[in-house]
N, C-alpha and C positions, 0 to 999 in steps of 0.2 A: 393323294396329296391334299386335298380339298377337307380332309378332314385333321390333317398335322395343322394345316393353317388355321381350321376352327379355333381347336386347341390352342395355337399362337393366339389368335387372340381374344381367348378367353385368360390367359396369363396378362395380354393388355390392353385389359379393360379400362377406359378412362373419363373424363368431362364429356358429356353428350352434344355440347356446345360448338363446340372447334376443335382442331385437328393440325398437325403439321406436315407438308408437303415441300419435298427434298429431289431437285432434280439436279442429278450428280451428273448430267451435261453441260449444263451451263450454272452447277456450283448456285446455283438461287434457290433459296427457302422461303415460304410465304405461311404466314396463318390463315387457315380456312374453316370461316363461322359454319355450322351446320353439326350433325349428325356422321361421325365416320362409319364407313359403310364393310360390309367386308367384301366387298372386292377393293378397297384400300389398303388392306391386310394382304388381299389374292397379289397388285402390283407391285409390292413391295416384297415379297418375299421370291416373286418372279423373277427383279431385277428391272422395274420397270420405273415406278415412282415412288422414292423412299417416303416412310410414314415416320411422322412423329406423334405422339401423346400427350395429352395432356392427365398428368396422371388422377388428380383432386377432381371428385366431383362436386355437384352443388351443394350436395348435405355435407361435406369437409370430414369424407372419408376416401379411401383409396383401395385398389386392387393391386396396386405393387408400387413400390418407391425404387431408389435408386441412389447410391453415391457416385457421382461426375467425376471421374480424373482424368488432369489434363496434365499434359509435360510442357509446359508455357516457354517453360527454362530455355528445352532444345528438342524443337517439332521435327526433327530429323532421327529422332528417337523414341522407339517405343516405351511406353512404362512397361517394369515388368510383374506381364502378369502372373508367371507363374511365380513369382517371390507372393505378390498380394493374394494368392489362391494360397499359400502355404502358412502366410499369416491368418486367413482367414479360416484354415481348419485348426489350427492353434488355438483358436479362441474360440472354436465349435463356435462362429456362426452361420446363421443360413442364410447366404448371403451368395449368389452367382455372379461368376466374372465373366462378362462379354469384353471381346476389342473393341472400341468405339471406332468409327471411322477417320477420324483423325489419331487413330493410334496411341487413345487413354483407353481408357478400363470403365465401366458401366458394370458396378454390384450392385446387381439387381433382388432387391426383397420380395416374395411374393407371398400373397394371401390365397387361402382357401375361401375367405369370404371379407366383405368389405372392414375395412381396417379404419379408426379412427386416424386421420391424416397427423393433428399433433402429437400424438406418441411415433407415430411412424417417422416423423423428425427428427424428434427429440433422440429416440433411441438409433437413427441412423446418422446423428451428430454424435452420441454417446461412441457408436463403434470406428466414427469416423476420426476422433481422440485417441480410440484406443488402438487403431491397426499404424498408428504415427503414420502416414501415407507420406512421401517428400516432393508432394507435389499438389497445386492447387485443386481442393474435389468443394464439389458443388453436393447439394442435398436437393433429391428432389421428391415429393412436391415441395417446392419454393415457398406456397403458400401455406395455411392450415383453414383457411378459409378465401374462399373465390365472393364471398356476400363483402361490401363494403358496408360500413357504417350509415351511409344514407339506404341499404337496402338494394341497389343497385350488385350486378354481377359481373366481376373479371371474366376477361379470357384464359389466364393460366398460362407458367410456361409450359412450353412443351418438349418431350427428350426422343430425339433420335431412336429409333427400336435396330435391333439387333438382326442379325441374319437376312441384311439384305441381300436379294440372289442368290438362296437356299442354301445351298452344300459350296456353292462356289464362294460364298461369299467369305468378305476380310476383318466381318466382324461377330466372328464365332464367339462361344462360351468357351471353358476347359471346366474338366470334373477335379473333384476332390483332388487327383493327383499331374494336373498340371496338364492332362491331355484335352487336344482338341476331341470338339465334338461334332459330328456331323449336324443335319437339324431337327432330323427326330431322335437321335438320342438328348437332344439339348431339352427338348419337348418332355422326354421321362426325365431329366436330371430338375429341371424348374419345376414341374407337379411334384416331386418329391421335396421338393426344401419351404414349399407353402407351409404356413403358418395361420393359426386358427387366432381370432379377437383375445379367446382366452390365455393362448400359447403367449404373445404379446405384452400383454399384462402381468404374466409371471417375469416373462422377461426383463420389462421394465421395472418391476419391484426388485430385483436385483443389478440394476444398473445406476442407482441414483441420479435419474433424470434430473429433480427437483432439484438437486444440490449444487451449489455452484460449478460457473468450470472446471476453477480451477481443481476445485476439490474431487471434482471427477477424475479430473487429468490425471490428479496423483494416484487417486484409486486405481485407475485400468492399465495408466501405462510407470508406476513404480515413481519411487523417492530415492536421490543418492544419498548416501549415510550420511554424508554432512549436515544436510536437511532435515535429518530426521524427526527430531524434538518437534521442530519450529509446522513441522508437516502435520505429526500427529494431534497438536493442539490446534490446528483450522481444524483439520476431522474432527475430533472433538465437538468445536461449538455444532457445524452444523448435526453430527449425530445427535447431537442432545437435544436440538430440536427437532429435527423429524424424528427418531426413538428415543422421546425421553424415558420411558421403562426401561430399557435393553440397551443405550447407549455405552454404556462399561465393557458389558461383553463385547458387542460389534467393534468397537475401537480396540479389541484387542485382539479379536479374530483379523480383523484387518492388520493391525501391526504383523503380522506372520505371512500375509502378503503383500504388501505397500513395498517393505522395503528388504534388499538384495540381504541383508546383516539385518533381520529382525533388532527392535529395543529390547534389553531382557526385563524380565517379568516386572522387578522390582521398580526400574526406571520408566517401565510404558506405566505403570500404574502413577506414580509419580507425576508423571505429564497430566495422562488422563485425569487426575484429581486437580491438580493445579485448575486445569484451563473449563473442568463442571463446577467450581464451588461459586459463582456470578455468571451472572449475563455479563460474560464478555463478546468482543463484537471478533470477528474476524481480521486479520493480519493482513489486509488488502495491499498497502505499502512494503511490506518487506518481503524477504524471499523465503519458501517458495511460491507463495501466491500473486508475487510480483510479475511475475516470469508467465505465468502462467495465465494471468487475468483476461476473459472476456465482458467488460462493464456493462454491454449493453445486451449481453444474454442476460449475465448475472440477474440483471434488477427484475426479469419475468419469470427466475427461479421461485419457485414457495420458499424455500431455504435463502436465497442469493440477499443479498444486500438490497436496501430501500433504495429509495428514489431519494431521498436527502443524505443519504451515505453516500449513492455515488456523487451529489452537487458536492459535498465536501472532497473526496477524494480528488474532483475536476481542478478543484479550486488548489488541491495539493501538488497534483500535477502543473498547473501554473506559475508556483513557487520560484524564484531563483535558485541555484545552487548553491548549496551551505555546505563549507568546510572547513578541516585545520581550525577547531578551538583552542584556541588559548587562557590558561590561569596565568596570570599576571600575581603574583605572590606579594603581593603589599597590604595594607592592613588600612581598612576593609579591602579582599579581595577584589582585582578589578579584571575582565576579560575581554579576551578579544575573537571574532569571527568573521572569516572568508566569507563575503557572498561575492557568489559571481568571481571570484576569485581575487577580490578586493578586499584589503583588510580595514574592518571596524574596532577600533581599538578603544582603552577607555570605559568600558562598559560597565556599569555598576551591577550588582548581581539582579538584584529588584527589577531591572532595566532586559536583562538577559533572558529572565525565566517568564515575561510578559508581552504575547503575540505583536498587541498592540503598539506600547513604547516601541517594541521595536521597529516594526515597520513606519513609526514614527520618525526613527531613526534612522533607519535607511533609503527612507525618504529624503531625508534631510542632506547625507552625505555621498549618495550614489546618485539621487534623482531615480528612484526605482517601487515603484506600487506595488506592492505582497497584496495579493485576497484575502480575505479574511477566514483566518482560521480561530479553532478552539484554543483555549489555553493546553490543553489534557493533551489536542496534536499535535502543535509546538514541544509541547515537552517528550512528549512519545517519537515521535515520528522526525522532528528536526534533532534536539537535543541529544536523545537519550542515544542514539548510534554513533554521537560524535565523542561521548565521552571515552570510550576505551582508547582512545589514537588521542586524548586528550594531552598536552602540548604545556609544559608547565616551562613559566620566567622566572626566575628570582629578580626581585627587584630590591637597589638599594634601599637602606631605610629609612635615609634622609628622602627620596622618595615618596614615599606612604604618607599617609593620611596621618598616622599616628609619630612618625619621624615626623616632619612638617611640626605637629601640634608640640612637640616634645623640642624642636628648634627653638619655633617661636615663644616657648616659655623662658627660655633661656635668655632671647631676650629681654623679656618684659620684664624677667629679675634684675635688669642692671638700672631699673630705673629706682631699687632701695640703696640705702647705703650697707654695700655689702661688709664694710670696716666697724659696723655696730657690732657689739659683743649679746646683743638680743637682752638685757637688762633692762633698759629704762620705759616704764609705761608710756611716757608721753609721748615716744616714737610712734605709738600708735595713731594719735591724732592726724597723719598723713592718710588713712586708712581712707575717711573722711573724703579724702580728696582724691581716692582710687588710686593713690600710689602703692606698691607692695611697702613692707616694711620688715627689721629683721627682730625677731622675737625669738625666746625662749619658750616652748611648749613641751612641759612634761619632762624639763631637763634638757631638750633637745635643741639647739641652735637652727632655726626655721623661717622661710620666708614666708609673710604674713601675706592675705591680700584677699581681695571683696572679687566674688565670684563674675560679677557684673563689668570689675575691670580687668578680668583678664580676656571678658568676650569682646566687649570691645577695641580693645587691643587688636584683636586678630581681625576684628571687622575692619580700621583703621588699614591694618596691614594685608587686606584683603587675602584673609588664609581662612576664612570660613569656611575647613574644611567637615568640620565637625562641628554638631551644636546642640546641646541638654545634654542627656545622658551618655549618648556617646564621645562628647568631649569631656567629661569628667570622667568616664570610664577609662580613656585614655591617661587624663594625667593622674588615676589612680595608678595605672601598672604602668606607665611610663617614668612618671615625676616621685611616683610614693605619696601621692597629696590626699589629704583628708579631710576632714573639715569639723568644724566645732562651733564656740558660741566664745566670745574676747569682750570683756568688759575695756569701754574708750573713756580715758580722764574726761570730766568734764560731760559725759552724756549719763542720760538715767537707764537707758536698755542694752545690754549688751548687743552686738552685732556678727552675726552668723558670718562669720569667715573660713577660708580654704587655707591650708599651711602645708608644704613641703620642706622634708631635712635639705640643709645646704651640703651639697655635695663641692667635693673638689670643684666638678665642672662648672657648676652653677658660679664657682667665683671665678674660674676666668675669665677674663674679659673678652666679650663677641664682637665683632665689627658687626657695630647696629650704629642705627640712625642718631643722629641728636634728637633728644627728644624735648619739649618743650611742656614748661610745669603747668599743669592743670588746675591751677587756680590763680 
């Protein structure tokens, strides 16, 4: 027997420092500084006093890890291991299940020889993604280093060992096919599934440790067709950074296992060219990488997002909710948008498409502080998902900017006399004095008038709605008006004036103001 136990714990080997001690009479656990001994191993496996590990040594490597699962949900139930033993020959890893004594599951990784601690992480988070487990698992070593920054050393945690009280015990292993195992066949089934530094290494070069989560997640455990596009271009950026020579191929060998309904040839190429032709960044906000995201693994990926990618993202997440856009159909278009479920109405486009203004504005009418984001996010990330559900008004056109300016001319024409037949030059001399006047140009019966008084006009009548070019662009396609050069009786320069044909409308008469003669 003294020699199965060697063997036990030469499988776990751990920290030389401390040690765990588990007295399952009175349910107390204690850490214990020193050297573990192997009659610690001997009473533990007796049924005397359980042994915990600490598995990281000081140089921050390991002789076996471990994924923790616990059933948090409902401790009156065991996880089941033989599903997790059936998933784990599925995906050929080497990877042993013990019962834990609370009735999780302890897969256990073991080394032929000391194992660098952060790959034995990395890659037992990579398989702890991939076996989907539906219940909380821990990674152990915790650490990848026991050294702290000043130089000083941790204790380490430490994980329960298996086969407490030999063949009796309630926390056996099962083999490939779901059977328990006594404790020296558990002792030939764990020397056979050790794995050498090198064996490791290849492992991990097929796992995409480096790569984000999320991008992992898609990799090991698959994409629903719906996603698929949007899946394959995150794979994408990061392939092209870790294998920029070979990123084409790899993204396409993987389209044939990522997703249930393969992209076909001609559309995975498509993506893949799309999403290589710039440094684009990753789809951290939308789905499937939404879904998916862990931020604070991500940023100590080689591949994963910077450290100012995730402050922006934090600051996204901060956001209120934005919904329900509206185009208001008047001229200049004017919109409106949901935050918070409040509607912002009014909104000029210039206004809309600029982070700033707006949160100016929603400042102003919610009492609500937005972070600061980019113009590029705002437009990507708030805008550009609202526009397909995008919500369109007809607005009348008395209404609009250009209704309005096309009113208001109407009535500034009743201050000429609209009963002139547009003959006689000296009616222009009112011109002079900013009143329109009615003239003949080019044959055509037209209301005369200085560009200057019709602005004022509408500044009097506070309708500055429009002003330079965009109000004469109006009352070019609204009014017909043009403008030219009128010789006035009596002056030596002629005078640059604006002229519109008199229509019907224009002479009936509008309920407008009295107006009072300006000289």
């Amino acid at each position: 027997m003294s020699g199965l136990i060697k063997d036990f714990a030469d499988l776990f080997v751990g920290n030389l420092r401390s040690y765990g001690q588990y007295d399952a009479k009175t349910d107390r656990a204690v850490t214990e500084k020193g050297e573990v001994a192997f009659e610690h191993y001997e009473s533990h496996v007796n049924g005397g006093t359980g042994l915990g590990i600490v598995p990281i040594s000081d140089g921050g490597t390991v002789m076996f890890g471990a994924l923790d699962v616990d059933n948090h949900d409902d401790r009156s139930k065991d996880v089941d291991l033989a599903g997790l033993v059936e998933k784990i020959e599925r995906h050929r890893l080497p990877l042993v299940v013990c019962r834990s004594k609370s009735g999780g599951a302890h897969c256990y990784l073991f080394g032929s020889e000391w194992l660098p601690a952060k790959t034995v992480i990395r890659m037992l988070s990579s398989w702890r993604d991939m076996l989907q487990i539906p219940h909380k698992v821990e990674v152990f070593p915790k650490q990848d280093s026991v050294v702290t920054k000043s130089g000083e050393k941790s204790l380490g945690n430490w994980l329960n060992l298996c086969y407490f009280g030999g063949d009796a015990t309630n926390r056996y292993a099962l083999d490939a096919g779901g059977n328990k195992l006594s404790f020296e066949l558990f002792i030939q089934y764990a020397q056979s599934k050790r794995i050498s530094a090198e064996q490791l290494t290849d492992m991990a070069g097929k796992e995409h440790l480096e790569a984000p989560p999320c991008i992992q997640k898609m990799i090991h455990t698959g994409v629903e067709s719906g996603a698929r596009n949007e899946a394959m271009y995150n794979v994408v950026i990061y392939l092209k950074r870790a294998h920029p020579e070979t990123f084409f191929d790899d993204a396409m060998a993987l389209n044939k296992t990522m997703f249930d309904r393969p992209l076909g040839n001609q559309e995975a190429r498509k993506v893949i060219r799309s999403a290589s032709r710039r440094d684009y960044q990753y789809k951290c906000g939308e789905e499937p990488c939404k879904s998916l995201c862990d931020r604070k693994v991500c940023v100590t990926r080689e591949y994963g997002i910077t450290s100012d990618e995730a402050k922006a993202l934090e600051a996204y997440d901060s956001l209120p909710q934005f919904s329900d856009l509206i185009e208001y159909q008047s001229d200049p278009p004017r919109w409106g948008l949901h935050v918070n479920g409040k509607l912002i109405a009014n909104i000029p486009t210039v206004v809309l498409r600029d982070p700033n203004t707006m949160g100016t504005l929603i400042f102003e009418q919610l009492k609500i502080n937005i972070p600061k984001i980019t113009q590029d996010a705002w437009r990507k990330r708030i805008l550009d998902p609202l526009i397909p559900n995008l919500r369109v008004v007809e607005v009348p056109k008395e209404a609009s900017a250009s209704g309005v300016i096309a009113q208001k001319f109407s009535e500034f024409v009743q201050k000429a006399d609209l009963s002139s037949d547009g003959r006689d030059p000296q009616d222009r001399r009112a011109l002079t004095r900013n009143i329109p006047v009615v003239q003949e140009v080019d044959g055509v019966r037209c209301i005369v008038f200085k560009g200057i008084a019709f602005s004022e006009f509408l500044k009097r009548n506070k309708a500055e709605l429009q002003q330079g070019m965009d109000l004469w662009t109006t009352l070019r396609r609204e009014c017909g008006a043009n403008h030219t050069k009128m010789r006035i009786p009596g002056q030596n320069h002629p005078m640059n004036v604006w002229y519109a044909p008199i229509s019907s409308d224009l002479e009936d008469k509008v309920d407008a103001p009295d107006f009072t003669p300006e000289y």
